[in-house]
C-alpha positions in Angstrom: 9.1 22.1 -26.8 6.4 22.8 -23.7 4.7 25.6 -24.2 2.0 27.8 -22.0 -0.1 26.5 -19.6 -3.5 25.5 -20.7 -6.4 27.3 -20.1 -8.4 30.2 -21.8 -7.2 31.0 -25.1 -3.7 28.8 -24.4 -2.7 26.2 -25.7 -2.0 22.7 -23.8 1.5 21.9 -22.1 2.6 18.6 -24.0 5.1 16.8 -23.0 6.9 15.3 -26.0 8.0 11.5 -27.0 11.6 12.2 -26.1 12.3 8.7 -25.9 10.9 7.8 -29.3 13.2 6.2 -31.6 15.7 5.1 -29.0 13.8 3.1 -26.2 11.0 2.6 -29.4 10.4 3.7 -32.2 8.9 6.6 -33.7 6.9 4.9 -36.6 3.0 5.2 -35.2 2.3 2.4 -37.4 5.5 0.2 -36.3 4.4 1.0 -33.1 1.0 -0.1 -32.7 2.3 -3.5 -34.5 5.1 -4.5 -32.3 3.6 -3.4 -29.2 -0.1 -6.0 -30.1 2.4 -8.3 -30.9 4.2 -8.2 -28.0 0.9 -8.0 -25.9 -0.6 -11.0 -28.1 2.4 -13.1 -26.5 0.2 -13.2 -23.7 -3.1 -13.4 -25.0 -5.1 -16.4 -23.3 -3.3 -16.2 -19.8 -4.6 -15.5 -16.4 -6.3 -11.6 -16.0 -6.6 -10.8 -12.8 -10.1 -8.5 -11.4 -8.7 -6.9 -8.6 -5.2 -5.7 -9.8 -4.4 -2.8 -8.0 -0.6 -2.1 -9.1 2.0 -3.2 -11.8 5.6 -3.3 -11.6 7.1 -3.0 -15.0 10.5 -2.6 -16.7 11.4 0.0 -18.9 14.1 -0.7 -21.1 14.2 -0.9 -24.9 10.9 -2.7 -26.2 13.6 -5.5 -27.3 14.6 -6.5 -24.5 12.3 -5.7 -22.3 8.9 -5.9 -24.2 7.8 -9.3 -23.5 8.0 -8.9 -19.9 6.6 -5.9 -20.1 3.4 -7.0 -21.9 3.3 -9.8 -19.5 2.3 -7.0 -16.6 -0.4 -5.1 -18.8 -1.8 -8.2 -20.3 -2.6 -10.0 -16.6 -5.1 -6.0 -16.4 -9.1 -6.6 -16.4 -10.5 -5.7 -19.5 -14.4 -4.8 -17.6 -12.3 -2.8 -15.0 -12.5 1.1 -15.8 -9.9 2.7 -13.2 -10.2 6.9 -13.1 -6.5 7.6 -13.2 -3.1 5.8 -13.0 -0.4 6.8 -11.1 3.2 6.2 -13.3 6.2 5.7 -10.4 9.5 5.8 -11.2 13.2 6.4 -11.2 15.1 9.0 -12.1 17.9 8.1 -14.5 19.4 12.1 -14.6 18.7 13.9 -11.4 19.1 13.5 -7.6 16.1 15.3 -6.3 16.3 14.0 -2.3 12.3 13.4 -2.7 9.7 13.0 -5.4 8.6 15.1 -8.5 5.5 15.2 -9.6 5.1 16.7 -13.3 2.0 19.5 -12.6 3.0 21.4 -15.6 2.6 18.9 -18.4 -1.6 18.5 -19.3 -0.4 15.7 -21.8 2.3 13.4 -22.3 2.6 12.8 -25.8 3.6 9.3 -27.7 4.0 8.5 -31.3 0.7 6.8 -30.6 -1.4 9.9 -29.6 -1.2 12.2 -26.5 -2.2 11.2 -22.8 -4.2 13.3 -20.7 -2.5 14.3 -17.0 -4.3 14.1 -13.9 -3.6 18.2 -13.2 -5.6 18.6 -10.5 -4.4 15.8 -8.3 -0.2 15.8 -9.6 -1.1 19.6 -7.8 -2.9 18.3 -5.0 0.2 15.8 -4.3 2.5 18.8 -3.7 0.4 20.6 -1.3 0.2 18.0 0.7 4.0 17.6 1.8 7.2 19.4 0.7 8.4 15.9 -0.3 6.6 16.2 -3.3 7.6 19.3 -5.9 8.1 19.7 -9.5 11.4 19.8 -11.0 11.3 19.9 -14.7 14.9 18.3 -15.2 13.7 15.0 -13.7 11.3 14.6 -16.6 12.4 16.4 -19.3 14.6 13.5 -20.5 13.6 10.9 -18.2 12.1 7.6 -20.0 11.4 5.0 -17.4 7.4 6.7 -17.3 7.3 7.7 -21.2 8.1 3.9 -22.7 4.8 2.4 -20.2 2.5 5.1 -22.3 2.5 3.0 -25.8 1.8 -0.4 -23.9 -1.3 1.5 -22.6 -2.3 3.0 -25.5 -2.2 0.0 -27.3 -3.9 -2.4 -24.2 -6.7 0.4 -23.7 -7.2 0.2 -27.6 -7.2 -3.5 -28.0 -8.7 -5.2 -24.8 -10.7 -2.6 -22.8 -14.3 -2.3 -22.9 -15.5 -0.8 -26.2 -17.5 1.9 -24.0 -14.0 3.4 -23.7 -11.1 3.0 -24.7 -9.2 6.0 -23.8 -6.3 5.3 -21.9 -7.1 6.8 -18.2 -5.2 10.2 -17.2 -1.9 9.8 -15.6 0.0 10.8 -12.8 3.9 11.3 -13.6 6.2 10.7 -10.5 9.8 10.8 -10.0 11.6 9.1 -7.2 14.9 9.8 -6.0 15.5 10.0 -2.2 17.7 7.1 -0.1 15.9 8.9 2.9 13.3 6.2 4.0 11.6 8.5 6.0 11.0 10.7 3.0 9.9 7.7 1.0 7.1 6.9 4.3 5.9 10.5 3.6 5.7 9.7 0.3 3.8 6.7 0.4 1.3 8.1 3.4 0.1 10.9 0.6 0.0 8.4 -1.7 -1.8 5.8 0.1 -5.6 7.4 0.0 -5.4 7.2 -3.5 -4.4 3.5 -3.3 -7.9 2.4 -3.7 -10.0 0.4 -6.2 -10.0 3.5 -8.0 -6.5 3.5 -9.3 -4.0 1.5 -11.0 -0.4 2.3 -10.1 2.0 1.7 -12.6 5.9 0.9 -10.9 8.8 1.1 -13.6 11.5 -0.3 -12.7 14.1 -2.5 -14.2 16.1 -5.0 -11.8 19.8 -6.4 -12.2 22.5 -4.1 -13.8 25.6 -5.4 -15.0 26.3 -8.7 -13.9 26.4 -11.8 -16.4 24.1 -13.9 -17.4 24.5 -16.4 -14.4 24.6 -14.0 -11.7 22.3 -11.8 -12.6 19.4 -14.8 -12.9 20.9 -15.4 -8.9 20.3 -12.2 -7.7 17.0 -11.3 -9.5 15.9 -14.8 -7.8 16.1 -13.3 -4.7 15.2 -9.8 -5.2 12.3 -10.9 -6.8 11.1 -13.3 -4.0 11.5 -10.5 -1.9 9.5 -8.3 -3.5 6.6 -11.5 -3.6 6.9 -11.1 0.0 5.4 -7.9 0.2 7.7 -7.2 3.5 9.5 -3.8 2.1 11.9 -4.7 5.6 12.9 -8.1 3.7 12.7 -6.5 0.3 15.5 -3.6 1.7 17.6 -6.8 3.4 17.8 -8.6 0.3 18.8 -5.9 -1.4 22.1 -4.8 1.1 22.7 -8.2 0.9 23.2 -8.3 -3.3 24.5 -5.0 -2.6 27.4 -6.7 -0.6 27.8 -10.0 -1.9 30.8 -9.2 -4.4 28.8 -9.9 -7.9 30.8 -8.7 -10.2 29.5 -5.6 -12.2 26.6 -5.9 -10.0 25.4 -1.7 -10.6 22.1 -2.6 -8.7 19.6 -5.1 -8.0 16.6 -2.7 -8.8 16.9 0.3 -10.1 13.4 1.6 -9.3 14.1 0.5 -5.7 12.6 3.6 -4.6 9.2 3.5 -6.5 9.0 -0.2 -5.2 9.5 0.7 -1.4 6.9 3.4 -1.8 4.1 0.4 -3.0 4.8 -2.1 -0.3 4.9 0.8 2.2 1.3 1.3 1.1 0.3 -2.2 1.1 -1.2 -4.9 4.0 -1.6 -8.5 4.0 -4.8 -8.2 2.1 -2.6 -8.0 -1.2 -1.0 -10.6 -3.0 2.1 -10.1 -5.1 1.7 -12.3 -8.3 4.8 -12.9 -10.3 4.6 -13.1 -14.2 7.6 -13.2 -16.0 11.4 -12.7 -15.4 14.2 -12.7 -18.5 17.2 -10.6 -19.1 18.5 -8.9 -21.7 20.8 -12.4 -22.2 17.9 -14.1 -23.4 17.2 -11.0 -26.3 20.5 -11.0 -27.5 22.4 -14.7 -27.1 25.7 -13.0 -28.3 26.1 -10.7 -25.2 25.8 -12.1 -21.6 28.2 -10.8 -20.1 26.8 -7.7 -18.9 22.8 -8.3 -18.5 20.0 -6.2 -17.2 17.2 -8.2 -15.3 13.6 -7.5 -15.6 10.6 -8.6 -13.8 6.5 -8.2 -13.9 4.8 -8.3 -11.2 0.6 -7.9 -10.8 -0.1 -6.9 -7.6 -3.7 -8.0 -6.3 -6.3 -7.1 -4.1 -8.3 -9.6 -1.9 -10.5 -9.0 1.4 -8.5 -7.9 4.3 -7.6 -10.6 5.7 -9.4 -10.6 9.1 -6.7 -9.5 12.5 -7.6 -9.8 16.5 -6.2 -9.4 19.3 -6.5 -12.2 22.6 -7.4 -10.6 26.2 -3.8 -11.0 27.3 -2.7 -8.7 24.0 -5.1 -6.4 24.8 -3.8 -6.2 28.3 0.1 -5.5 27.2 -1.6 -2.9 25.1 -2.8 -1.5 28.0 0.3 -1.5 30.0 2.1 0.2 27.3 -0.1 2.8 27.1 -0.2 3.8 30.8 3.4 3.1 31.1 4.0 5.6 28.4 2.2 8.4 30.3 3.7 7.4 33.4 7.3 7.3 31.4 7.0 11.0 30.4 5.1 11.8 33.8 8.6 11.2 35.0 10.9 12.8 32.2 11.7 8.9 30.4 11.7 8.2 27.2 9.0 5.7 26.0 9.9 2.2 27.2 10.4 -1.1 24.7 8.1 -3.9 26.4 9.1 -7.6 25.3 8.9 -9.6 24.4 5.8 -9.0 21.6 4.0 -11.3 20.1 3.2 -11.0 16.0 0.1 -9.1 16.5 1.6 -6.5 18.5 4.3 -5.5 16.0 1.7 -5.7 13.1 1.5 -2.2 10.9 -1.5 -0.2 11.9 -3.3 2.5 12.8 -4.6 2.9 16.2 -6.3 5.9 18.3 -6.3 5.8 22.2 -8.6 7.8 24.4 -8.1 8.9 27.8 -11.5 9.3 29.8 -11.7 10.5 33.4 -14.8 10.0 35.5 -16.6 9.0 32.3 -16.0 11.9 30.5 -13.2 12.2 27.9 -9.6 13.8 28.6 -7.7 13.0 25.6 -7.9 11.6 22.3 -5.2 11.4 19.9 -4.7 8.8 16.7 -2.9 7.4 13.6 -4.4 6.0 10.7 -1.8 4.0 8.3 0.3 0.9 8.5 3.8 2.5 9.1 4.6 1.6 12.7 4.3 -1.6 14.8 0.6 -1.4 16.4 2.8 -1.5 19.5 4.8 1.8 19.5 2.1 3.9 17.7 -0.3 2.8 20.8 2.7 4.0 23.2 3.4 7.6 20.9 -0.5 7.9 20.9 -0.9 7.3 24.7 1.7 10.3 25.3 0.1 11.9 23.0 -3.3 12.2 24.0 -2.1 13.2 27.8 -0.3 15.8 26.6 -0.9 17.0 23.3 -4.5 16.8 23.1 -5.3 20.9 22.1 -8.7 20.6 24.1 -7.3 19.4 27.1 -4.9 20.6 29.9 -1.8 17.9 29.7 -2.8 15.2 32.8 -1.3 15.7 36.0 0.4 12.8 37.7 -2.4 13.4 40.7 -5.1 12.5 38.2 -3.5 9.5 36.4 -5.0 7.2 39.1 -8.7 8.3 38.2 -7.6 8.2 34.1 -9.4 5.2 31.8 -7.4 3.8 28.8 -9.8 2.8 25.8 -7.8 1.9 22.5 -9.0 1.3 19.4 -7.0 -0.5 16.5 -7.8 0.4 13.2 -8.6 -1.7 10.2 -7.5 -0.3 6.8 -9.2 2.5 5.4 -11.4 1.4 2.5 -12.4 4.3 0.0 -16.4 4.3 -0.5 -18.8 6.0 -3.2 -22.3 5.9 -1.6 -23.1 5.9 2.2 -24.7 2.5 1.0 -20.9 1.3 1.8 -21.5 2.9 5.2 -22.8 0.6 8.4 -22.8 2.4 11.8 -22.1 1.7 14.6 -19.6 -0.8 12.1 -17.8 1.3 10.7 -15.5 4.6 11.2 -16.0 7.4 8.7 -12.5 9.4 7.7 -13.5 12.8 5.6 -11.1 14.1 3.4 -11.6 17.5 1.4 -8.6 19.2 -0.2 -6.3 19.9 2.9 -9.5 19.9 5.1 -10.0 16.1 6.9 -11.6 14.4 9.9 -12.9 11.3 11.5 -15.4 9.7 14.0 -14.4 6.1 15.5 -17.4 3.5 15.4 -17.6 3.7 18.7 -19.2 7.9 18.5 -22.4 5.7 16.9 -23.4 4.4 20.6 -23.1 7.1 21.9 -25.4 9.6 19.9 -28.9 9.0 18.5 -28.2 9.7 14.9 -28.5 8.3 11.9 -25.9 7.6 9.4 -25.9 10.8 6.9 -26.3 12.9 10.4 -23.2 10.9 11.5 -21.7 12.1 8.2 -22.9 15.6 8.6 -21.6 16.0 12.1 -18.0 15.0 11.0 -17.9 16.9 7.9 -19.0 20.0 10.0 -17.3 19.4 13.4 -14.3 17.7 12.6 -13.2 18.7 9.3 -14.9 21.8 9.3 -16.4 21.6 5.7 -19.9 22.3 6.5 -23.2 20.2 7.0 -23.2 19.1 3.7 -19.5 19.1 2.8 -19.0 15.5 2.2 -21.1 14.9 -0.6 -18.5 15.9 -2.7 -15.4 15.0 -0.5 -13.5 11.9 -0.2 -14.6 9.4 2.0 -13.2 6.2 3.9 -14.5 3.6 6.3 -12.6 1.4 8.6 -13.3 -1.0 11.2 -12.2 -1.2 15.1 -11.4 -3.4 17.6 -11.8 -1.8 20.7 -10.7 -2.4 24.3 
């Protein structure tokens, strides 16, 4: 069983291989060998550089191994990632949100243990309430403990001889139909979705139906999930839902977990599928009640490049002042149509409010979890009226008040401030629950250079001190500005 915390004189919290001998078995020696030969399946086939997530089932390594080893196998063996989150399911308990497992310092497998990424599973629950640690949603829970072995073995196998240790993991539990929770889950997550990281998605797909049917429906689930539109991905799955399969259970168990990684991804990643059998195909004796599984690679490429004509930029700017003239007058905020596709792209977007040239209001969003169009409207009201430094606008002023929006590119994480170009780029600080930001734009108007850009945000913004973000985390992002 666990035992103390580690630390000074105690001795390490392992999780134990609870699942060993049931979803795999407990022989260290069996295990290595079926696992490389399931992974040798695969040997020869397309690795991809830039893969920056997996989904992966998670049942029994007979009937799901193949596919399994089809996910880990498509991993770059000269990429060294510094920790990988595990997202999944929970099989046992209905915990309305996500647990992360911050007592556990190692997750043990017949293979060896599996260092835990302590500091940030921690660092998760301080930043929202939606994230906690209930013990019960891991303590028998295998959909994270069967992906361990398939590492061990891949890290020991194909990785770069300069280390072959598999990196430390992040164990998460997912179990909320909220989809606003599963937002706030994927907006805490989403700074850590960088080149950095591998996140690992377990999740199995059809439950129940035959043979037939279940090869039908994990057809279309699946395509969904290529599309990387988590609004298509949620229709297709109501529509299996109601479609009258018999002994249809679910169409994908890890829905949750699956939800949370398109919610954190843009159009500059590609969804690659891999594999797809069902337990039918294992066992030819018993197709009447299948489970379906998939691997997916998820990839990413250069973001792919987003502007906006004059006449977008101009409904833009409608919407914003009609916003402030909306709640001027006690409205709510009004729907302008129709939109074109650019308007009702996912992104993050700041607006600014400047009267007489000197600035009134600024208020902004980072992230890709609203239609550029209504987060330009909230952020409009928003820097009229919420804006701490400023006294809300009057309606007696709103003639004299200047609209300047900026709509933000992803954030991209960066190591050096050789990654940095200003005047080019934004700079987003982030240290523990300590964070701020300057827009590109703050470049023209001061006569400094870019670690003195640095510095002033690190001490003005996020309030970390002159030096603070050498050792903080930092992003850049772009801006098109109007």
């Amino acid at each position: 069983m666990m035992s103390t915390c580690i630390g000074q004189g105690k001795e390490p919290v392992v999780r134990p291989a609870v699942q060993a001998n049931r979803f795999y078995t407990g022989d260290a020696s069996e295990l290595s060998e079926e696992v490389d030969s399931l992974l040798a399946l695969h040997s020869g086939k397309t690795t991809f550089h830039d893969v920056a997530a997996l989904i992966v089932p998670h049942a029994g390594y007979y009937f799901s191994g193949k596919v399994a080893a089809a996910a880990y196998m498509s991993m770059p063996a000269d990429k060294r990632y510094k920790r990988i989150f595990l997202l999944g399911p929970s099989h046992y308990e209905w915990l309305d949100g996500a647990s992360v497992n911050t007592e556990a310092d190692r997750y043990a497998t017949p293979l060896g243990e599996v260092d835990v990424d302590h500091e940030t599973a921690i660092s998760l629950t301080e930043r929202d309430s939606v994230f906690r640690y209930e013990p019960r949603a891991h303590d028998r829970e295998h959909c994270l403990e069967v992906q361990l072995p398939f590492l061990q073995r891949w890290y020991a196998r194909y990785a770069s001889p300069s280390d072959r240790s598999v990196p430390p993991v992040v164990p998460i539990i997912i179990s909320t139909n909220d989809y606003r929770k599963l937002q706030r889950i994927a907006k805490v997550l989403k700074p850590y979705f960088t080149e950095d990281n591998l996140f690992v998605i377990s999740s199995d797909f059809s439950h129940y139906p035959n043979y037939d049917d279940a090869c039908k429906v994990d057809a279309r689930t699946g395509k969904a999930v290529e599309s990387g539109d988590v609004g298509q991905l949620i229709a297709v799955l109501e529509e299996n839902a109601h479609s009258h399969i018999s002994n249809l259970a679910t169409s994908a168990c890890g829905e949750q977990a699956i939800v949370t990684l398109l919610l954190m991804m843009d159009k500059s990643y590609e969804v690659r599928h891999l594999l797809y059998q069902n337990s039918g195909d294992a066992d030819r004796h018993d197709r009447n009640r299948v489970v379906g599984y998939h691997a997916f690679a998820i990839t990413r490429g250069e973001t792919k490049g987003f502007s906006l004509t004059d006449d977008e930029k101009r409904i833009l700017k409608e919407i914003a002042l009609t916003s402030i003239k909306d709640s001027l007058d006690g409205k709510p905020i009004s729907h302008h149509s129709p939109l074109t596709s650019n308007l009702t792209e996912k992104c993050g977007a700041f607006v600014s409010l400047h009267k007489q040239g000197r600035l009134r209001g600024c208020i902004g969003h980072f992230g890709e979890d609203t239609p550029l169009h209504e987060i330009v409207a909230e952020m409009a009201r928003a820097a009229a009226f919420e804006d701490p430094r400023f006294m809300p606008v009057s309606a007696d002023e709103l003639a004299d008040i200047d609209i300047e929006i900026s709509v933000l590119t992803p954030m991209r994480r960066i190591q050096s401030l050789d990654e940095f170009e200003l005047h080019r780029h934004g700079i987003y600080i982030r240290k523990g629950y300590r964070s701020g930001t300057f827009l590109p734009q703050v470049a023209d108007e001061v006569n400094w250079t870019k670690e003195e850009f640095v510095s002033h945000c690190a001490q003005d913004k996020a309030g970390i001190g002159w030096d603070g973000w050498k050792d903080a985390e930092l992003y850049v992002y772009e801006a098109i500005v109007f």
